[in-house]
N, C-alpha and C positions, 0 to 999 in steps of 0.2 A: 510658520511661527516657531520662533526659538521655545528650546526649554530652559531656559537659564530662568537661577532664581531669582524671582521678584517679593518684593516682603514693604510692610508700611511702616513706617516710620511710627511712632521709635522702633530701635530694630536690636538687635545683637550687637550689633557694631558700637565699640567704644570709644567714643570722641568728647566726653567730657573730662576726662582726665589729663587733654592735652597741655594745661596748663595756661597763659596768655602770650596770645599772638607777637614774635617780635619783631618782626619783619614783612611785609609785601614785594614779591616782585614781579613785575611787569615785564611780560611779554609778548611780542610781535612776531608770530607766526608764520606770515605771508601776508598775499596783498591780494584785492580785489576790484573791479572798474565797475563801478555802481554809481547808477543815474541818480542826480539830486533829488529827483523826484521821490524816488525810493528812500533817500534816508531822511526826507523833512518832509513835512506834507506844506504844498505849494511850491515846491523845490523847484528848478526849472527842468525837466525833462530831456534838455539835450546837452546840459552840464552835466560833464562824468569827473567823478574824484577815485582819485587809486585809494583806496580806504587799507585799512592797516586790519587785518585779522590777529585779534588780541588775545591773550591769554592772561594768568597771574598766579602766581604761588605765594601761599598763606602758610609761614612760617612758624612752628613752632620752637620750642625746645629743642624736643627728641622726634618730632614728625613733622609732617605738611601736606596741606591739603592743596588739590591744583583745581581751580577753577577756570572751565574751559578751557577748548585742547586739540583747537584748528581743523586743520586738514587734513585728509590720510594722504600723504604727500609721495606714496605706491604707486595709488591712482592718477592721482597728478602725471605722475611720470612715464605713466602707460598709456601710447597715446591710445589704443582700445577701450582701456576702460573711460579713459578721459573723456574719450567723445562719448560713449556712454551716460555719463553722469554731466557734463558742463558741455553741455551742446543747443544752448540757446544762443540769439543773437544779444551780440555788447558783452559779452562775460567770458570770461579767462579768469584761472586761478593762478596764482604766482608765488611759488616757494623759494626759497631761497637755497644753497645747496646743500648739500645733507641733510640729515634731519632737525627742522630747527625746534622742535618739541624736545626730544631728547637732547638735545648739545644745547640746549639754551638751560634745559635745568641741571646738565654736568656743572654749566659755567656758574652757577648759582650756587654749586657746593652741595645739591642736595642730590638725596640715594632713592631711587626706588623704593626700597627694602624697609622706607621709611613713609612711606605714603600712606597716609590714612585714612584718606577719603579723595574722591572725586564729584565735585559739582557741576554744572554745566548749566548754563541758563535755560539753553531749548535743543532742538534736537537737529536745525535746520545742518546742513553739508561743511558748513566751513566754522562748525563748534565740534561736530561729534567727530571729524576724523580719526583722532588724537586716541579717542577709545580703544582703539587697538592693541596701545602702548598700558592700559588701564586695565586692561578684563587678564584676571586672574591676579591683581595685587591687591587692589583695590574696591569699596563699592561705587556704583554710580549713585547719586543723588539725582535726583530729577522731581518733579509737579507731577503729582497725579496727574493732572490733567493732558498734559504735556504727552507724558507716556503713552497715555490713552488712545490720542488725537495721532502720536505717530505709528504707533502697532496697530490700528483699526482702519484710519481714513487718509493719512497723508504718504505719500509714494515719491518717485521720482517727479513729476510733475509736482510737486511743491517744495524741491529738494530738501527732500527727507529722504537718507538712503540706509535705508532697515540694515545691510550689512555693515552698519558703522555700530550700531546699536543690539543685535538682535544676534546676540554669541551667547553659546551656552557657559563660556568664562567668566561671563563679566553678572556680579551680582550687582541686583539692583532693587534701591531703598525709595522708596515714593512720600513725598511732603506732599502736604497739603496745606497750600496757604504761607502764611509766615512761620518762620520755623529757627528757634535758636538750635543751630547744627552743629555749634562746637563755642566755647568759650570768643567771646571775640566777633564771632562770628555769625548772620544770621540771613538766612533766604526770606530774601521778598516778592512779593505776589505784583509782578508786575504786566499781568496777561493782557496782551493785546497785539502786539504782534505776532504773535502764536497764540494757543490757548494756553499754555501752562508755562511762558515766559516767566523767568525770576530774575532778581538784580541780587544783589551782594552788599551788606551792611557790615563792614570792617569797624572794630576798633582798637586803635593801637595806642599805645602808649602816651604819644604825643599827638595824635590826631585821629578822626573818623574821616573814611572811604566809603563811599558807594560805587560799585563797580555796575553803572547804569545796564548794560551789555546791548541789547537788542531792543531795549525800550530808549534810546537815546540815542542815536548815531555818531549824533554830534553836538557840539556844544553847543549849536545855537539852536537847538532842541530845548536847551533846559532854560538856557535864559531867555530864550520867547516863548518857550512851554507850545513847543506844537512839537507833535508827537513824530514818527517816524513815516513814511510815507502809504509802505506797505504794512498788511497784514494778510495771514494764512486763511482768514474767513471775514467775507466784507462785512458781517452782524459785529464782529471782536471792535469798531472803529470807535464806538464811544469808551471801550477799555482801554484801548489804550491810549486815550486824551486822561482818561484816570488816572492813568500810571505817570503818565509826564507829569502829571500837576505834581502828585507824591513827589515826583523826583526832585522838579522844581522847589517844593516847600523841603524837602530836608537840604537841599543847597542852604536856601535861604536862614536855615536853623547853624549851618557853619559846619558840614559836612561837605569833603571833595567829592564832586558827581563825575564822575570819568564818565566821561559818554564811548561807547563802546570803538568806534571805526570812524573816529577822527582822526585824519591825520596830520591836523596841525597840535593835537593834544600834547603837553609835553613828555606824560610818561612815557607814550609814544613812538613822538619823534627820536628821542633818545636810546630807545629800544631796549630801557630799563637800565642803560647805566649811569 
């Protein structure tokens, strides 16, 4: 077990004074080949989609917040630890060249040196990579629960890989439930495909975001409200039909529901530009 610090929310960290959010930007990390079955439930199982591993940067003034942060694209490229880590059958990760975490937010104009938080929906391999880029600027944000579920019970065999997570660098801040995290912005309880999944409540100026992540795949998740295929523990199944209805009814309220690893979504397909 790491010793890195863990602390509950509210915390020391100051993120109400960011001011209001002016910008989102959307990114596409890398790619992944995942059964239908896995991201709708009733999916057909030997339908595979290359799904789009997504990210997004939550702009301030003078700071910004990154919400999820892909792959550690190291590993990826080693094929030792690769097979290590992505060694079941049907799955391969796929990055693109250099680092598209770091050169996707160069291209966006923003600094490190300016980052003032990090949130992540859950903990699974192809959200926490990106942590590596994160411990020592930044805190992580994460669900109690979430945290809990990955430092006690969940391993390689549920890809959860503690060295993405588990650095004595990287401080970490625990929500519990809904949580307004900064002006604009607010973490939603959307557990069920993990236990301590969270979605993203955006509001900008001219419109409201929900950044579904792992509670929604895809878009025909929200508009027929069947939830995602898989979950971390088969008891979480009626959570997360919860969570989709939630999602479903803030669409319906006039909020964009980005379903997480669509890839006909248009933020997407466009790769944020």
């Amino acid at each position: 077990m790491s010793s890195q610090p863990v602390s509950a929310w509210p915390s020391s960290i100051r993120l109400r004074d960011l001011g209001s959010p002016r910008r989102l930007v959307p990114m596409v990390l890398g790619y992944e080949p995942i059964s239908e079955a896995l991201s709708i439930r009733g999916g057909r199982p030997e339908r595979f989609l290359l799904e789009p591993v997504t990210a997004a940067a939550l702009v301030y003034d003078e700071a910004w917040i990154l919400l999820d942060t892909g792959f550690d694209v190291d590993v990826v490229r080693d094929p030792v630890r690769r097979g290590e880590r992505f060694n079941y059958d049907s799955y391969t990760a796929v990055v693109p060249p250099g680092d598209p975490l770091r050169d996707q937010v160069a291209a966006a104009g923003l600094d490190w040196g300016r980052l003032a938080a990090c949130a992540i929906s859950h903990l699974h391999g192809d959200h926490s990579g990106g942590l590596r880029l994160v411990a020592g600027r930044a805190p992580l944000l994460i669900q109690a629960a979430e945290w809990e579920f990955a430092t006690t019970v969940a391993g390689r065999r549920d890809v959860y890989f503690r060295e993405d997570y588990l650095r004595p660098e990287l401080e970490v801040v625990l929500l519990d439930g809904d949580t307004e995290i900064a002006p604009g912005l607010t973490a939603l309880d959307t557990s069920g495909h993990t236990p301590g999944h969270q979605s993203f409540q955006i509001e900008l100026a001219d419109r409201g975001i929900v950044l579904a992540c792992d509670a929604a795949d895809l878009r025909a998740c929200i508009d027929e409200v069947r939830p995602c295929g898989f979950t971390a523990r088969p008891d979480d199944a009626d959570a997360a039909v919860a969570a989709i209805r939630r999602l479903a009814e803030l669409d319906r309220q006039g909020y964009e529901v980005w379903p997480g690893h669509d890839p006909e979504w248009p933020a997407w397909r466009s790769n944020g530009e």
